[in-house]
C-alpha positions as CSV (number, residue, x, y, z in Angstrom):
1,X,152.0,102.4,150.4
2,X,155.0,103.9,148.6
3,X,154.0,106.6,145.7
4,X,154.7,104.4,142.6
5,X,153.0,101.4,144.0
6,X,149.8,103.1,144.3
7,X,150.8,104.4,140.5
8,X,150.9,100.9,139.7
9,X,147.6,99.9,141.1
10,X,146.1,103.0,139.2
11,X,147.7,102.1,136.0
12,X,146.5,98.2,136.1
13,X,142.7,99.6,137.3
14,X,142.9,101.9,134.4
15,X,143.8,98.9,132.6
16,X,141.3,96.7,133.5
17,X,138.5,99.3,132.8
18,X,139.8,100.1,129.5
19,X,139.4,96.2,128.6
20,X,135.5,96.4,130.3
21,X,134.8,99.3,128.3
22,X,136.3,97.5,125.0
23,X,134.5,94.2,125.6
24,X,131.3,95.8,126.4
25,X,131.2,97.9,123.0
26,X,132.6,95.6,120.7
27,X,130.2,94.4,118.3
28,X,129.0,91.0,118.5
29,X,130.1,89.7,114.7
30,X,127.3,87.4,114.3
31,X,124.7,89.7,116.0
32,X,125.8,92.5,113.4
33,X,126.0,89.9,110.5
34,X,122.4,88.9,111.3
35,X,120.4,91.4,109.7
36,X,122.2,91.7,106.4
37,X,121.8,88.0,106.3
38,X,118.0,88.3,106.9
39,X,117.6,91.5,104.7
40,X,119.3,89.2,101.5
41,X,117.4,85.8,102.6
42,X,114.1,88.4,102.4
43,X,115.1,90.2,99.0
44,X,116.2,86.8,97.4
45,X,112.6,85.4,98.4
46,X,110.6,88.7,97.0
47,X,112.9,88.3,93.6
48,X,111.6,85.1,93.7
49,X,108.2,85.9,94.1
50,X,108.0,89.2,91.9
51,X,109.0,86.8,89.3
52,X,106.0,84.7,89.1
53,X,103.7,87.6,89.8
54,X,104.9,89.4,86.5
55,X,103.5,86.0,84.9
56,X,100.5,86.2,87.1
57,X,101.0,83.2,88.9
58,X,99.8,84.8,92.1
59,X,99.4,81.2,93.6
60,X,102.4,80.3,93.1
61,X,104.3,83.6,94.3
62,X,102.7,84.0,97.6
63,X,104.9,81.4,99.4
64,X,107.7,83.6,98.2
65,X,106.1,87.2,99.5
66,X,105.5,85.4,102.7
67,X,108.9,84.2,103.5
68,X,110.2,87.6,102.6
69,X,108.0,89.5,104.5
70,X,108.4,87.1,107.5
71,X,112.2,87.1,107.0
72,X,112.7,90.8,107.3
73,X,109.6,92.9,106.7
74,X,110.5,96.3,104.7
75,X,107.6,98.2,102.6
76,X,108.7,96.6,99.5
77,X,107.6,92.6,100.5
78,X,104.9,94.4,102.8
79,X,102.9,95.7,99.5
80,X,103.5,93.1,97.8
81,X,102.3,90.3,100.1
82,X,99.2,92.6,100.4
83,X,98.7,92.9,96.5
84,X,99.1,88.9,96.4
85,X,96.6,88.6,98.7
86,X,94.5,91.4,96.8
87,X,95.1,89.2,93.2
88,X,94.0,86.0,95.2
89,X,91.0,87.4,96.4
90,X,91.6,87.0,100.3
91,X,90.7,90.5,101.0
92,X,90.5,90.3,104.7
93,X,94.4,89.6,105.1
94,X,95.2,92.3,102.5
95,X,92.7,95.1,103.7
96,X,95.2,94.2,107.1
97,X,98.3,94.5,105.5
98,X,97.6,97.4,103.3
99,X,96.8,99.0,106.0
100,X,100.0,98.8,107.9
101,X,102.0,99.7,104.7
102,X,100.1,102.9,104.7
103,X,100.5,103.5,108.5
104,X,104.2,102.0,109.3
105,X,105.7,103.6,105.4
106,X,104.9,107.0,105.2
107,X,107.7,108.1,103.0
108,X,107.5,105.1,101.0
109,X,106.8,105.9,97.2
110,X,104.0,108.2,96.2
111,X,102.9,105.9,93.4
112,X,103.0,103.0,95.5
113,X,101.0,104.5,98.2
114,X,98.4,105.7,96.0
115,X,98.3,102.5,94.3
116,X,97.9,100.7,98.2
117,X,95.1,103.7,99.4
118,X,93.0,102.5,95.9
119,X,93.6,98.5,96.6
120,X,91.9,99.5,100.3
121,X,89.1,101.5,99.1
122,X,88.2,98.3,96.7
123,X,88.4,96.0,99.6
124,X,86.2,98.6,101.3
125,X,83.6,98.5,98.8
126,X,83.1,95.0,99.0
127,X,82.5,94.2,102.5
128,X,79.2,92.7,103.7
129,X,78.3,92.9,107.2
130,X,76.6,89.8,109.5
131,X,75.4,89.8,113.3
132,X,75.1,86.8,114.9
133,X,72.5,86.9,117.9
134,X,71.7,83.8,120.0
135,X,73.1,80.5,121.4
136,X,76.8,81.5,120.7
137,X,79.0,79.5,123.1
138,X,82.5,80.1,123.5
139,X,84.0,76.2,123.1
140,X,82.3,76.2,119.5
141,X,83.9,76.4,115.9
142,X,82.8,78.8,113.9
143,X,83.5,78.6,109.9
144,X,82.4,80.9,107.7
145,X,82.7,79.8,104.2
146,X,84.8,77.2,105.1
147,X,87.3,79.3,106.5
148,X,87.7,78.8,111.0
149,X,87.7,81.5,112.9
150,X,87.5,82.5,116.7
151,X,83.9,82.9,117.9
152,X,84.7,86.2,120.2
153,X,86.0,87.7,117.7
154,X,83.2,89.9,116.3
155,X,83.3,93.3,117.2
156,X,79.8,93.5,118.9
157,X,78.7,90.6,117.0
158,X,79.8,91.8,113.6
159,X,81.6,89.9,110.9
160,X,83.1,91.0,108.0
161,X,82.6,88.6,104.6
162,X,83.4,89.4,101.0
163,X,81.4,87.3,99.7
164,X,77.7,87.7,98.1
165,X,77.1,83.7,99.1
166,X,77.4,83.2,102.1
167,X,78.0,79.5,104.2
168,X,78.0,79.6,108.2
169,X,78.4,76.5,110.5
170,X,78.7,77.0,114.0
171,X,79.1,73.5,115.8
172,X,80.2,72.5,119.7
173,X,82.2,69.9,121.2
174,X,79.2,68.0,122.5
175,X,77.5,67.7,119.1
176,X,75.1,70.5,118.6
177,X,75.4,72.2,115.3
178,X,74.2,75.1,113.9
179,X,74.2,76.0,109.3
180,X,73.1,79.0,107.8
181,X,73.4,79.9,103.6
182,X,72.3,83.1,102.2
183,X,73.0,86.0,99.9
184,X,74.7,88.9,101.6
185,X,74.6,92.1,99.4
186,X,77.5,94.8,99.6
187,X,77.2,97.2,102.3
188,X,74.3,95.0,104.0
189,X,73.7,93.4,107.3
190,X,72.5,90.1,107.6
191,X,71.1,89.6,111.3
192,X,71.3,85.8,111.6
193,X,69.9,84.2,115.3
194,X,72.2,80.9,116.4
195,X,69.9,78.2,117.6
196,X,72.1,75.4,118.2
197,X,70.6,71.5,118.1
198,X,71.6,68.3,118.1
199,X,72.5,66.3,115.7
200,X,71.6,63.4,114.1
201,X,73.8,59.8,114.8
202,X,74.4,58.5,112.0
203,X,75.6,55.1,114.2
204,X,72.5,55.4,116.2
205,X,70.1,55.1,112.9
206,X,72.6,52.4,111.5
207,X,72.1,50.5,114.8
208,X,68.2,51.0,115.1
209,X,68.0,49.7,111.6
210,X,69.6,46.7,111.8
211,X,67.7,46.1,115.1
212,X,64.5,46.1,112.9
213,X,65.6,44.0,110.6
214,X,66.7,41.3,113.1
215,X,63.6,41.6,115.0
216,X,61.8,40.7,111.0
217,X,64.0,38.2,111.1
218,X,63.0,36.2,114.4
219,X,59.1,36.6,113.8
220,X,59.7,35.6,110.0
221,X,61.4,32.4,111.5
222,X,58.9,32.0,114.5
223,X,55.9,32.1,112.2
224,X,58.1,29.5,110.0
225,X,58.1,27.3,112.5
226,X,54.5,27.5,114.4
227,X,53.3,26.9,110.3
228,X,55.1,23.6,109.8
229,X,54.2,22.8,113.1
230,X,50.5,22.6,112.1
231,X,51.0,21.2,109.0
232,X,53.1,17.8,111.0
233,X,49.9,17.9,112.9
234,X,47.2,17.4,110.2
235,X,46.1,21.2,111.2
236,X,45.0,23.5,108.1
237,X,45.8,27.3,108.7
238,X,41.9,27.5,109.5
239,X,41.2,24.5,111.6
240,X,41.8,26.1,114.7
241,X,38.5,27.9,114.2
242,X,36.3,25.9,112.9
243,X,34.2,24.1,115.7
244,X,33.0,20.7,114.9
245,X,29.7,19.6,116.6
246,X,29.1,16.1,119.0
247,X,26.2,13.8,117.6
């Protein structure tokens, strides 16, 4: 091969590599477009919601700090979804996501971080403790308080509540069922033992019921019928034992 046709080859592999190199770090426009898309969707949505929770309407604001917070989670919507939670009174998800502001924000604002350590050490203070011992099998629902949650999820048996009253149900798929209601005080540890038992069918008592009142029913009408049976006979109610004597 002549000198300037292996020139040419080098010049068109140069070429080609070039173009590899280009299309391999050229920024996907809708990949970089993306995130400043998310970041407005999630600062629209926190507006939104910062909005209502100036007028206290904590209810109505948390949709709002949730979409932001799922759209594009920054410290700003993380605090706040946490101090909606706080104003709502589910401490559990707030104690979480105060929390992770505090461990994933360090450099956020002093003030805010202050204001997010003293939100945590409230939700500290009110935490009750309860150990559940016993008949605790995996394929049951737990509620406590109305509220579902996973029944290995206790660490060692311990749950958390917020609550002074206190409502547990513990029921399995085959109909046992456990309740329990007490007063939990802060910083106590209820012990409470699970004994599970069956319940009662309501379809079963309906059904036993209605078979006593049918059997009523047939002895009412057979002692109907032996009566005015004796009386067509001439027979008085006492004549079978009366005993009449031959001359």
């Amino acid at each position: 091969m002549t000198r300037s046709g292996q020139l040419s080859i080098g010049i068109i592999l140069t070429g080609l590599l070039l173009s590899a190199l280009q299309l391999a770090y050229q920024p996907n426009p809708a990949a970089a477009q993306e995130p400043v898309d998310r970041h407005a969707m999630a600062r629209a949505a926190y507006r939104q919601g910062q909005a209502l929770a100036n007028l206290l309407r904590w209810e109505d604001a948390l949709p709002h700090m949730q979409r932001s917070f799922d759209t594009y989670p920054n410290a700003t919507n993380t605090y706040a979804l946490a101090r909606t939670l706080h104003a709502l009174l589910r401490f559990s998800e707030s104690s979480d996501l105060f929390a992770l502001f505090l461990a994933n924000y360090p450099t956020a604002n002093p003030a805010v971080r202050a204001a997010a350590q003293v939100y945590s050490e409230d939700i500290e203070a009110r935490r009750r403790y309860i150990r559940l011992r016993g008949d605790m099998s995996p394929t049951a629902s737990l509620r406590i308080n109305g509220r579902l949650l996973d029944p290995a999820s206790p660490s060692e048996g311990l749950l958390i509540v917020y609550d002074s009253d206190v409502h547990i149900s513990v029921a399995t798929p085959d109909g046992r069922r456990f309740d329990w209601t007490g007063t939990v005080l802060v910083g106590d540890t209820a012990s409470i033992a699970i004994e599970l038992r069956a319940r009662d069918n309501p379809s079963r008592r309906r059904r036993l019921l209605w078979g006593l009142i049918g059997g009523a029913l047939v002895a009412g009408a057979a002692t109907a019928g032996i009566l005015a049976y004796a009386n067509q006979a001439g027979l008085s109610p006492q004549s079978d034992r009366v005993i009449r004597l031959q001359p």
